[in-house]
N, CA, C and O of each residue as an XYZ file, in Angstrom:
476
protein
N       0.844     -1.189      0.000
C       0.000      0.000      0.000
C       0.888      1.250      0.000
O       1.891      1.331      0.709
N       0.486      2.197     -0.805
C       1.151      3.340     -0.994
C       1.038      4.526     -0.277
O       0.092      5.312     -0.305
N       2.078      4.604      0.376
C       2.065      5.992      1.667
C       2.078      7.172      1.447
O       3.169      7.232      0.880
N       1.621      8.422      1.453
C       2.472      9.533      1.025
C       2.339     10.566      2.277
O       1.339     11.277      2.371
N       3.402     10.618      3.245
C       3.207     11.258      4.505
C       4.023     12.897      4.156
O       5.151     13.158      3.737
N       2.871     13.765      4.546
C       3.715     14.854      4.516
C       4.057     15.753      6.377
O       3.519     15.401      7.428
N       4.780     16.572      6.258
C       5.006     17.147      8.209
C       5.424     18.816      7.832
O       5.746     19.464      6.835
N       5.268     18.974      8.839
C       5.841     20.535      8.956
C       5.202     21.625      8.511
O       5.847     22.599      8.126
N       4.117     21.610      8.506
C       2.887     22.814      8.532
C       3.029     23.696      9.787
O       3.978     23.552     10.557
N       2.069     24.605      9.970
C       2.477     25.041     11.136
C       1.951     26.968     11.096
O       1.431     27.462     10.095
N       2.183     27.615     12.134
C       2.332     28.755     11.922
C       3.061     29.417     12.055
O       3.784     29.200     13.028
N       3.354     30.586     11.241
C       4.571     31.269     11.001
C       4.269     32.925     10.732
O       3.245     33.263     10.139
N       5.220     33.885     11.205
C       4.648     35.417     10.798
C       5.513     35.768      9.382
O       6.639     35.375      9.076
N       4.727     36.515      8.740
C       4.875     36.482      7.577
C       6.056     37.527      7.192
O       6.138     38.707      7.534
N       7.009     36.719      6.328
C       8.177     37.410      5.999
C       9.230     36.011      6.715
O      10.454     36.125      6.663
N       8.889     35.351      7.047
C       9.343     34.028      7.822
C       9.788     32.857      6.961
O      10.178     33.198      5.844
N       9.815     31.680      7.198
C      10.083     30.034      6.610
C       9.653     29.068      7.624
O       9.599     28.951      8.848
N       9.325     28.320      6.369
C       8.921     27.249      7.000
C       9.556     25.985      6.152
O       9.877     26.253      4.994
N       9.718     24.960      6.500
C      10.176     23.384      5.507
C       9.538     22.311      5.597
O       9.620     21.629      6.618
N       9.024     22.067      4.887
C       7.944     20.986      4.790
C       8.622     19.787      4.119
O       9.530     19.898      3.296
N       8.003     18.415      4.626
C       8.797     17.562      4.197
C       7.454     16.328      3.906
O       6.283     16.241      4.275
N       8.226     15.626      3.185
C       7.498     14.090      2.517
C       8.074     13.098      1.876
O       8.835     12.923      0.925
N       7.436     12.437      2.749
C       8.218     11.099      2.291
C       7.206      9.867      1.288
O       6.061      9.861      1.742
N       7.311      9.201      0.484
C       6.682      8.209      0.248
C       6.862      6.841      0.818
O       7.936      6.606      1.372
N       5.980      5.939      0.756
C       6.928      4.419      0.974
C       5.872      3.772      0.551
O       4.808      4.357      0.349
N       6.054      2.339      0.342
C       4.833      0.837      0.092
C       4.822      1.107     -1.362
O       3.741      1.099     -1.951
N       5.862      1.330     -1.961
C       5.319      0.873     -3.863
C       7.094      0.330     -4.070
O       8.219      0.548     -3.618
N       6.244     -0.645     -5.255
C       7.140     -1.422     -5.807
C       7.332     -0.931     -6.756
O       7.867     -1.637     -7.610
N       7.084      0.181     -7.039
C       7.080      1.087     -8.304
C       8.106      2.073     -8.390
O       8.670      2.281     -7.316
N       8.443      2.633     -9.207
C       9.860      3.829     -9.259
C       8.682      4.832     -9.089
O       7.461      4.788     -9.236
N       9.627      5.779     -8.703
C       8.898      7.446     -8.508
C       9.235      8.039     -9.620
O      10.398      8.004    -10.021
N       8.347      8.612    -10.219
C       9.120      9.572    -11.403
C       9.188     10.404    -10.967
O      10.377     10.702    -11.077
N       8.503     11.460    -10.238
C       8.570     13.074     -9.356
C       7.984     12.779     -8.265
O       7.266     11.841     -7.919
N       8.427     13.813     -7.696
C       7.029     14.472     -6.390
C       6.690     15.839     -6.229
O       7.637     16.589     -6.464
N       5.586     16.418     -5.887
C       5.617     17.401     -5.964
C       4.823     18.346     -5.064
O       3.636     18.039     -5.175
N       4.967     19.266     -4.304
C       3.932     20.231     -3.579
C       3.140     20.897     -4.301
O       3.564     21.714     -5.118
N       1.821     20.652     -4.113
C       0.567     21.570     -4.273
C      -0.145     21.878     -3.119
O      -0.103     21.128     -2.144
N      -1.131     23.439     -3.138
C      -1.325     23.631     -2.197
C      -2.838     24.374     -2.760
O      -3.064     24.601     -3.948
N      -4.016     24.760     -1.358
C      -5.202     24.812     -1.825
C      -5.847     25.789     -1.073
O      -5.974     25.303      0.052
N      -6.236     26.703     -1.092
C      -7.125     27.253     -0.577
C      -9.038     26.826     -0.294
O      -9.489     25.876     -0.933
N      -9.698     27.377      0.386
C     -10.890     27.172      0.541
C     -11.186     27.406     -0.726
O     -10.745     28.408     -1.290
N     -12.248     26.206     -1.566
C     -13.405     27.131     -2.710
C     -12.377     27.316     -3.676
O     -12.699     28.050     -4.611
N     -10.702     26.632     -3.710
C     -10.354     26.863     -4.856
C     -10.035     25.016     -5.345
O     -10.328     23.913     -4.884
N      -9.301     25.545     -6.492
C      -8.266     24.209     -7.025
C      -7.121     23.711     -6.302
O      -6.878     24.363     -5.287
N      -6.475     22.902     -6.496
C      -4.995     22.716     -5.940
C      -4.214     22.902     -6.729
O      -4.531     22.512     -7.853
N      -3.138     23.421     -6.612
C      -2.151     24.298     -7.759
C      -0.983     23.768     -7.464
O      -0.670     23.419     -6.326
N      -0.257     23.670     -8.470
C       1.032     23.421     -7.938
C       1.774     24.442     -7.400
O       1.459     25.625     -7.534
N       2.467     24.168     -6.968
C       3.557     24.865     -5.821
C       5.361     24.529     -6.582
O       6.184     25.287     -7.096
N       5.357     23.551     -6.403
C       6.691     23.058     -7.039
C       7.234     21.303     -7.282
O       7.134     20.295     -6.582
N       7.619     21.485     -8.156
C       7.509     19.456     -8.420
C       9.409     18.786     -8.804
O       9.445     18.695    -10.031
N      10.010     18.598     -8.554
C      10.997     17.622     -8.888
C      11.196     16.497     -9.216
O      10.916     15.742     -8.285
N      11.691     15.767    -10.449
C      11.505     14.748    -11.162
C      13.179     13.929    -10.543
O      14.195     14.519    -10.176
N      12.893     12.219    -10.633
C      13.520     12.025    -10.299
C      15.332     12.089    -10.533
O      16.262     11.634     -9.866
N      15.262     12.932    -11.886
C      16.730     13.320    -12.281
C      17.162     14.584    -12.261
O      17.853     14.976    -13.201
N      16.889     15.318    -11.359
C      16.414     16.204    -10.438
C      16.096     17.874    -11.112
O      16.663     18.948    -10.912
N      15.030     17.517    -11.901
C      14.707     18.611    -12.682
C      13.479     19.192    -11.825
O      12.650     18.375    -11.423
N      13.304     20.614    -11.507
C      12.760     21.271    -10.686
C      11.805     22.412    -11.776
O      12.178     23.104    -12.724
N      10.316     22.202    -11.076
C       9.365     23.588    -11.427
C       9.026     24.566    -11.033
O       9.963     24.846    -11.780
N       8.595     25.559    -10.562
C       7.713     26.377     -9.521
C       6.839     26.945    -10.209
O       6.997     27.232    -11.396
N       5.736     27.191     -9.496
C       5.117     28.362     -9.627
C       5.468     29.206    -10.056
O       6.692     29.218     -9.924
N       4.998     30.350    -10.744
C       5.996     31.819    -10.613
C       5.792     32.216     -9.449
O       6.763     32.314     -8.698
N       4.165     32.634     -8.872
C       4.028     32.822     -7.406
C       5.219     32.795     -6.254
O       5.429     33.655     -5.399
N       6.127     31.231     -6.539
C       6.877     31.151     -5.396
C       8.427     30.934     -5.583
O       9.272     30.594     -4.755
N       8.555     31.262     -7.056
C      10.250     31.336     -7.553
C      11.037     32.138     -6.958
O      10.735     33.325     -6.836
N      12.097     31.672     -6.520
C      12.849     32.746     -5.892
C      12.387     32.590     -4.399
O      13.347     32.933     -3.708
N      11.739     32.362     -3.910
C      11.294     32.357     -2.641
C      11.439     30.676     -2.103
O      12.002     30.358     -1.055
N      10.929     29.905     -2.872
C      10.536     28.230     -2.396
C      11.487     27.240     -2.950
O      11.344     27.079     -4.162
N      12.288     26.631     -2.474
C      12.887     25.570     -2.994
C      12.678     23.873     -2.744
O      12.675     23.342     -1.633
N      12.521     23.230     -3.930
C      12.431     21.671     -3.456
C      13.512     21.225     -3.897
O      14.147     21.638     -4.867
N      13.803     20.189     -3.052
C      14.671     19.040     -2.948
C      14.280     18.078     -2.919
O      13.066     17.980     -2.745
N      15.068     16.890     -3.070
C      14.789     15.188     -3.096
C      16.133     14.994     -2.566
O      17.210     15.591     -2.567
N      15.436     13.494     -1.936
C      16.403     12.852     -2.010
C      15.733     11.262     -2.215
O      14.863     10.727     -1.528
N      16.570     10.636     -3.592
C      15.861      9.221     -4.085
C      16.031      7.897     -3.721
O      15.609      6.969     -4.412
N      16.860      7.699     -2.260
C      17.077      6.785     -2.060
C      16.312      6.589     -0.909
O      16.256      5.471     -0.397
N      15.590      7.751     -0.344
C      14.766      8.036      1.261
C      13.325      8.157      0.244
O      12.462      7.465      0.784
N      12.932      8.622     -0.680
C      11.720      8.872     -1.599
C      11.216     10.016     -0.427
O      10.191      9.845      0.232
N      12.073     11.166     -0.281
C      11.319     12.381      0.451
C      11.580     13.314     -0.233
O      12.752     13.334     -0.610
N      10.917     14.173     -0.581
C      11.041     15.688     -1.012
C      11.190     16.436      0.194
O      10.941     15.848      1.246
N      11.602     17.800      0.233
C      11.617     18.902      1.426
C      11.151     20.352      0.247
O      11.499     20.585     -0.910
N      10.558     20.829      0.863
C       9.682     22.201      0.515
C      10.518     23.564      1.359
O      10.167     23.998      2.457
N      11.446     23.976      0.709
C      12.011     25.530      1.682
C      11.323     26.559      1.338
O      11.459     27.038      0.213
N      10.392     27.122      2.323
C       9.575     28.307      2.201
C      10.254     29.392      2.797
O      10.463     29.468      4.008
N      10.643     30.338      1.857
C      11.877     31.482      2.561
C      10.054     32.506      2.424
O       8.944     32.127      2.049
N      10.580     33.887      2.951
C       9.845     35.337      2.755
C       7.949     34.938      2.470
O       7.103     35.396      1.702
N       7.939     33.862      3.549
C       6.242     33.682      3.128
C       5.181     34.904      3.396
O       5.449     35.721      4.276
N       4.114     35.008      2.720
C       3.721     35.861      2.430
C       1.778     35.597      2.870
O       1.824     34.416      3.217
N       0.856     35.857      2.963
C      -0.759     35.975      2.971
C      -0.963     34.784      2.530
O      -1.275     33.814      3.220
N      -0.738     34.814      0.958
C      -0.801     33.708     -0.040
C      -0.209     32.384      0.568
O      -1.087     31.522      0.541
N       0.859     31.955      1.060
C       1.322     30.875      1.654
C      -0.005     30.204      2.512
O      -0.108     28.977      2.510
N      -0.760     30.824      3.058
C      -1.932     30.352      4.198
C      -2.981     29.540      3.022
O      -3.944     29.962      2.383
N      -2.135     27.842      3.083
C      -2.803     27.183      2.624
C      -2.918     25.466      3.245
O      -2.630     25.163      4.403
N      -3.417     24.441      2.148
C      -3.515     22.838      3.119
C      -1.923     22.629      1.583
O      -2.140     22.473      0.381
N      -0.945     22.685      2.057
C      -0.010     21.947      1.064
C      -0.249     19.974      1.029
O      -0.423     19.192      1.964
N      -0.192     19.831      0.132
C      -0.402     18.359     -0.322
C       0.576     17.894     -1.014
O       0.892     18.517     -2.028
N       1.422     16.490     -0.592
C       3.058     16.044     -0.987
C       1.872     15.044     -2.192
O       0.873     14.380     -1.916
N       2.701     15.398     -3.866
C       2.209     14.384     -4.463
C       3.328     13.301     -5.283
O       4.194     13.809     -5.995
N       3.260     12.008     -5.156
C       4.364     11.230     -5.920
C       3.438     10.768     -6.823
O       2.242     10.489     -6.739
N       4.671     10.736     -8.159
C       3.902     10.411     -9.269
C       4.747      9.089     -9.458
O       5.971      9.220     -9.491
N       4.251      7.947     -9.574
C       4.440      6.436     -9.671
C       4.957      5.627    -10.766
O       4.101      5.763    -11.639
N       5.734      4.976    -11.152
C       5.406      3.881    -12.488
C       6.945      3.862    -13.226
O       7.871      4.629    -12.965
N       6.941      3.005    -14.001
C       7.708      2.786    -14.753
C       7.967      3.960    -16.123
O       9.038      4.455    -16.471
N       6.724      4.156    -16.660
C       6.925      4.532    -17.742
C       5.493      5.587    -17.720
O       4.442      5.331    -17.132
N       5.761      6.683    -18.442
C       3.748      7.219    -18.645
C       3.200      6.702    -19.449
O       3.685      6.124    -20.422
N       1.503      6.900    -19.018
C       0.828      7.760    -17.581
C       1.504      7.091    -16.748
O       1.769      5.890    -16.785
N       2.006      8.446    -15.407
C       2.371      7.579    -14.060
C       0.843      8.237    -13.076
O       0.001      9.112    -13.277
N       1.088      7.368    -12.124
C       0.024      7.060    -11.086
C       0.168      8.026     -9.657
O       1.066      7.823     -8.840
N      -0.685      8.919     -9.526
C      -0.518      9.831     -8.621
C      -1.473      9.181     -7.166
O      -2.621      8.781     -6.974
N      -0.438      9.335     -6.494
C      -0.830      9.426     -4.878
C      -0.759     10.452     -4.336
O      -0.314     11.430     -4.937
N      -1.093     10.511     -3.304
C      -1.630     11.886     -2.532
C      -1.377     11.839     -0.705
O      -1.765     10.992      0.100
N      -0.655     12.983     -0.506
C      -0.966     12.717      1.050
C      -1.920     13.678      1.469
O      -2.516     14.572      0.868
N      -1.923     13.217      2.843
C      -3.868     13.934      3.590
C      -3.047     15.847      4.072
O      -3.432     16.534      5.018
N      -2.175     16.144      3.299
C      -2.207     17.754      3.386
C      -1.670     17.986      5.089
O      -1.938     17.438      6.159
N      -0.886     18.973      4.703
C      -0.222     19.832      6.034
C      -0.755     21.444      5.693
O      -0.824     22.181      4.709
N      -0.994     21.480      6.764
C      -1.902     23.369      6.748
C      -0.363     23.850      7.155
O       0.545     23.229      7.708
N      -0.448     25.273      6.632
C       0.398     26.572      6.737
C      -0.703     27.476      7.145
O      -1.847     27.576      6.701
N      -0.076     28.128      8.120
C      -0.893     29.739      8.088
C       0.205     31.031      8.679
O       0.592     31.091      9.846
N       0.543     31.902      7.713
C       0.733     32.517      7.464
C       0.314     34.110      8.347
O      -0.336     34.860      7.619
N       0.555     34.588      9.540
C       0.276     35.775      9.778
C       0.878     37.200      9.932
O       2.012     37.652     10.091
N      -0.137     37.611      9.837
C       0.661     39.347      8.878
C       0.823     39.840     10.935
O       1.296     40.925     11.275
């Protein structure tokens, strides 16, 4: 069974950091990425930032320059560095691994770490 645990939510005053972390485990499957998305009430889940396993990195524009992910592929954890967070940061972040050998890969999901963000 496929795990996807994420930690390190929390509250923070804004202009601050925070590091969020996730790990996967229970697949017999390779990871191709993982990636942070995050959600507000009444919206979508957006990405945030994703790293593939040969360590090619996305962001948001929202959080370039500000957010960095990392991996590491032998632990299957990503880490989320939230430098200068801002209003916008006050969200449920969600660690996602994308699964499989080859595409389509198979997305799992963890149950979300809240941020909140105060001015």
């Amino acid at each position: 069974q496929v795990q996807v645990v994420e930690s390190g939510g929390g509250l923070v005053q804004a202009g601050g950091s925070l590091r969020l972390s996730c790990a996967g485990s229970g697949s017999e499957f390779s990871i191709y990425a993982m990636g942070w998305y995050r959600q507000a009430p009444g919206k979508q889940r957006a990405l945030v930032a994703r790293i593939t396993s040969d360590g090619t990195t996305n962001y948001a524009d929202s959080v370039r320059g500000r957010f960095t992910i990392s991996g590491d592929n032998a632990k299957n954890t990503v880490w989320l560095q939230m430098n200068n967070l801002d209003a916008e940061g006050t969200r449920v972040y969600y660690c996602n691994a994308e699964l499989g050998w080859y595409s389509p890969y198979k997305d799992f999901w963890g149950q979300g770490t809240r941020v909140t963000v105060s001015s």
